[in-house]
N, C-alpha and C positions, 0 to 999 in steps of 0.2 A: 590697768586703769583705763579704762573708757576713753575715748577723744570727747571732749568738749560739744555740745550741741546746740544751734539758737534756740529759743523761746519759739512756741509757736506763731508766734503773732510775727516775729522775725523773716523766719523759715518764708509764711503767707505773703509778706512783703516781699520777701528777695522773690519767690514763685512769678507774681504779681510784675514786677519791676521789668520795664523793656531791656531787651539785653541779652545776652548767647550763653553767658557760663551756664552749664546744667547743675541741675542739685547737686550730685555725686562731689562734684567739685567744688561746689559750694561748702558743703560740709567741712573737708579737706581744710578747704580757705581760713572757716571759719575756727577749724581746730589750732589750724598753724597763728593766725591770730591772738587767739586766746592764749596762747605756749609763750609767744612773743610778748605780749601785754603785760606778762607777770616780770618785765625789765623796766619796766615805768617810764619807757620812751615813746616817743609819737609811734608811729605805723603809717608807712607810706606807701600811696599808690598812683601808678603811673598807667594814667589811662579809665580817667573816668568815666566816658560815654556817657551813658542816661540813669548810672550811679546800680546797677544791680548788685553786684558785690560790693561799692562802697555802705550798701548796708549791713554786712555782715561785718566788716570791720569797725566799721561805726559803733555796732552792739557789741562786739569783744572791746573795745577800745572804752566805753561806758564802762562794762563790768571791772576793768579795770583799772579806771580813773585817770586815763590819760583818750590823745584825740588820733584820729583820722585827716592827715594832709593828701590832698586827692589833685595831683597834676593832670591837667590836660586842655589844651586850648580850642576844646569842642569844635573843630570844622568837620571832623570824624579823619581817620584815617584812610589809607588809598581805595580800601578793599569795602566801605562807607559809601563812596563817592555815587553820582549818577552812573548806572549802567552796569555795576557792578553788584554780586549776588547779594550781597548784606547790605545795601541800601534801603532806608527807609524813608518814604517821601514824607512822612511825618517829622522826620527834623529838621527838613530844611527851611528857613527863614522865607519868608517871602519878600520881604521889600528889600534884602542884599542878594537873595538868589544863591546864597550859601548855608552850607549844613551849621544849626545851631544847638547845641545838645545841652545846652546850658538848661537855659529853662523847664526842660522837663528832667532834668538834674535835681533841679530846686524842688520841684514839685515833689519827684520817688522820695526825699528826702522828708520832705514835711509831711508825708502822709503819714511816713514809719515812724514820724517822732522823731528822728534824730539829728536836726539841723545843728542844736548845741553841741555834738562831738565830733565835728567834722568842719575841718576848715580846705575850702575850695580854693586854688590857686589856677588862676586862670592864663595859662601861658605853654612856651615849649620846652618841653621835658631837660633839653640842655641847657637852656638859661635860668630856669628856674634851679636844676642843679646847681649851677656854678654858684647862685647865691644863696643855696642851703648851705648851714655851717655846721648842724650839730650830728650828732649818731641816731638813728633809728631802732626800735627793736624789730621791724619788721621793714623788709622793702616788697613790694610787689610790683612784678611788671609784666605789664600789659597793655601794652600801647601799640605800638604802629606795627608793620609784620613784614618791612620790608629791613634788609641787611643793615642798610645805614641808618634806621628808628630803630631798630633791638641791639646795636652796639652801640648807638649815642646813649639811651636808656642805660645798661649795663657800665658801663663806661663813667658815666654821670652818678650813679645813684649805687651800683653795689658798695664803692669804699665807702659810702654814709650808714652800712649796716655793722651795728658795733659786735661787740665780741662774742658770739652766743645767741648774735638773734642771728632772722633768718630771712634767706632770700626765696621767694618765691615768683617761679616765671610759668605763665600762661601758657597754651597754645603751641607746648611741646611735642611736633609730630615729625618724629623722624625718619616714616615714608616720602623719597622726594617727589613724589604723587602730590605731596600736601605745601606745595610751596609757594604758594600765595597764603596761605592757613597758619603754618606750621614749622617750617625749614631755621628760617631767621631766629625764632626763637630756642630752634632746636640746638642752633650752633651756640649761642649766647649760653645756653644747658653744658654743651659739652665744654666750654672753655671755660666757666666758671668751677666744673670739676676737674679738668685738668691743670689751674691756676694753684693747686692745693690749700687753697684760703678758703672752698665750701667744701661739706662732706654733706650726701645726699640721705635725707629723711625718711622721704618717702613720695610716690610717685601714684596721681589718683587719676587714670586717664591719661587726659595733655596736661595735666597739671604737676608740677614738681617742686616739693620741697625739699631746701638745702640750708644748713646751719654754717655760719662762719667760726671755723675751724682755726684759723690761720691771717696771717696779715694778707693782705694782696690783694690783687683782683685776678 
């Protein structure tokens, strides 16, 4: 059976939409979404930035009649910041002098149509966990890439992935070459399969899908 694929008009959007995930993994994203969405629970993601993959969840999340909860407290993460390679002087705010990624959040979102299936939570990843209550079919995480943001994330948000869905983590590179990219996330990968609570799906890139198997983190 084939993986699940967006609509073109989807696909042109996510293309379109500022942001780093590449198609490949986009696809990936949007299969393991679609897989998840047939559990009729929200689908959560950690690490909104300027919403490119929150499109793709957004449209699995439509087709299957539930929404898109999308954490992240837009100041951009470390490797965002001035000075460093993924900075973009286009979101930074001018009259606070800090990065704002909100608003052209709102924007990628209204263009592709999908404002109605996706609710924005504007805050940090741990707090906002603390006062999530319920199960997700989907968790995604992709938020900050430094050791202590990819184990608060992990930490915070895998026990909220219920029985059968599925955790999905970003930016899995486990050359330590890639450790401002890659590493943090990498380890977050391996102790989530050595916790025995995820069994691994499938691996698209830096991208890695894992099903809850088991209790635990």
């Amino acid at each position: 059976m084939a993986a699940a694929a967006p609509k073109p008009e989807i696909l042109a959007a996510f293309e379109a939409a500022k942001g780093f995930m590449p198609v490949g993994e986009g696809l990936a994203l949007y299969a393991a979404a679609t897989e998840a969405g047939a559990l009729g629970l929200p689908l959560l993601e950690v690490g909104t930035y300027c919403g490119r993959s929150t499109i793709l969840l957004a449209d699995a999340a439509r087709e299957a009649g539930t929404v898109v909860v999308t954490v992240d407290h837009h100041r951009g993460s470390e490797e965002q910041q001035p000075g460093w390679d993924y900075h973009d002087p286009e979101t930074v705010d001018p009259e606070v002098g800090l990065m704002d990624t909100l608003p052209t959040f709102r924007r990628t979102l209204h263009k592709a149509g999908l404002e109605e299936h996706v609710v924005a939570v504007v805050g940090r990843s741990p707090q906002v966990a603390k006062v999530w209550g319920g199960k997700a079919g989907l968790v995604f995480i992709d938020g900050g890439h430094t050791d202590e943001h990819a184990t608060n994330d992990y930490e915070g948000w895998a026990p909220h992935v219920a029985e059968g869905g599925l955790l999905v983590i970003h930016d899995v590179f486990p050359d330590p070459v890639d450790e401002w990219t890659g590493q943090a996330p990498y380890r977050i990968y391996l102790r989530a399969l050595a916790s025995g609570a995820f069994t691994e799906v499938s691996a698209t890139d830096s991208l890695r899908v894992l099903r809850r198997t088991g209790p635990g983190i």
